[in-house]
N, C-alpha and C positions, 0 to 999 in steps of 0.2 A: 466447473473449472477443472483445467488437470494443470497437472507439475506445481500444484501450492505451495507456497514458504509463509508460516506466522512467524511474526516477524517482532517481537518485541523492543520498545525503544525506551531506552534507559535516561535520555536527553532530554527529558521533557522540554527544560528550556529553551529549544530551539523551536522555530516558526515549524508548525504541522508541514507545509510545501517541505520545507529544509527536512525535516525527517522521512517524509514519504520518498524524494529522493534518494537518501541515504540506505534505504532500506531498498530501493531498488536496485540501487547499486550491485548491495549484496544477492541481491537474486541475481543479476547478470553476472558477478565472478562466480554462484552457483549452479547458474543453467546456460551459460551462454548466450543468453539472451534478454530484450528487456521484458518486464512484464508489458499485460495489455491492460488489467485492472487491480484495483486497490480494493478493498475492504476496509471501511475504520468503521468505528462508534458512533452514530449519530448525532452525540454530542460535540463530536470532533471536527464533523463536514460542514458546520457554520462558517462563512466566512472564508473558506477554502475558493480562491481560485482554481481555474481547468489548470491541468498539469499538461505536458507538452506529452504529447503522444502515449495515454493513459487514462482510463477513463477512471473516476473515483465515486465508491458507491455506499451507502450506507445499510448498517449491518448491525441488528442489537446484540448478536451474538457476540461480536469481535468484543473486547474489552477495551479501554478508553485509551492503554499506554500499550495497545499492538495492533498492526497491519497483519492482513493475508492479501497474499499477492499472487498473482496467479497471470493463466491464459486461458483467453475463452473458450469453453470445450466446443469440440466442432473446428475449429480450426489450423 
């Protein structure tokens, strides 16, 4: 992956999709751009629908209340 942001989320209460967006967001007002993949917890990608233009992938590193968000290297 290059240009990553961990992205912690303090809103638990909101739907995993509504957060993963939110956090994209803020990668595009910091790189100008959207991302291309997500990292969560594998606890977390249950139940997750596809996200529109973003692929979402499971990761035991990441921690259960943070995204890394990134583009895929090579591209």
């Amino acid at each position: 992956m290059s240009l990553g942001l961990l992205y912690r989320e303090r809103r638990a209460k909101d739907e995993l999709a509504q957060r993963i967006l939110q956090a994209a967001a803020a990668y595009q007002r910091m790189y100008g751009r959207r991302p291309e993949v997500c990292y969560v917890h594998p606890s977390c990608q249950e139940g997750l629908t596809q996200l529109p233009q973003m692929e979402v992938r499971a990761d035991e590193q990441i921690q259960p209340n943070q995204f890394y968000l990134g583009l895929f290297t090579g591209r």
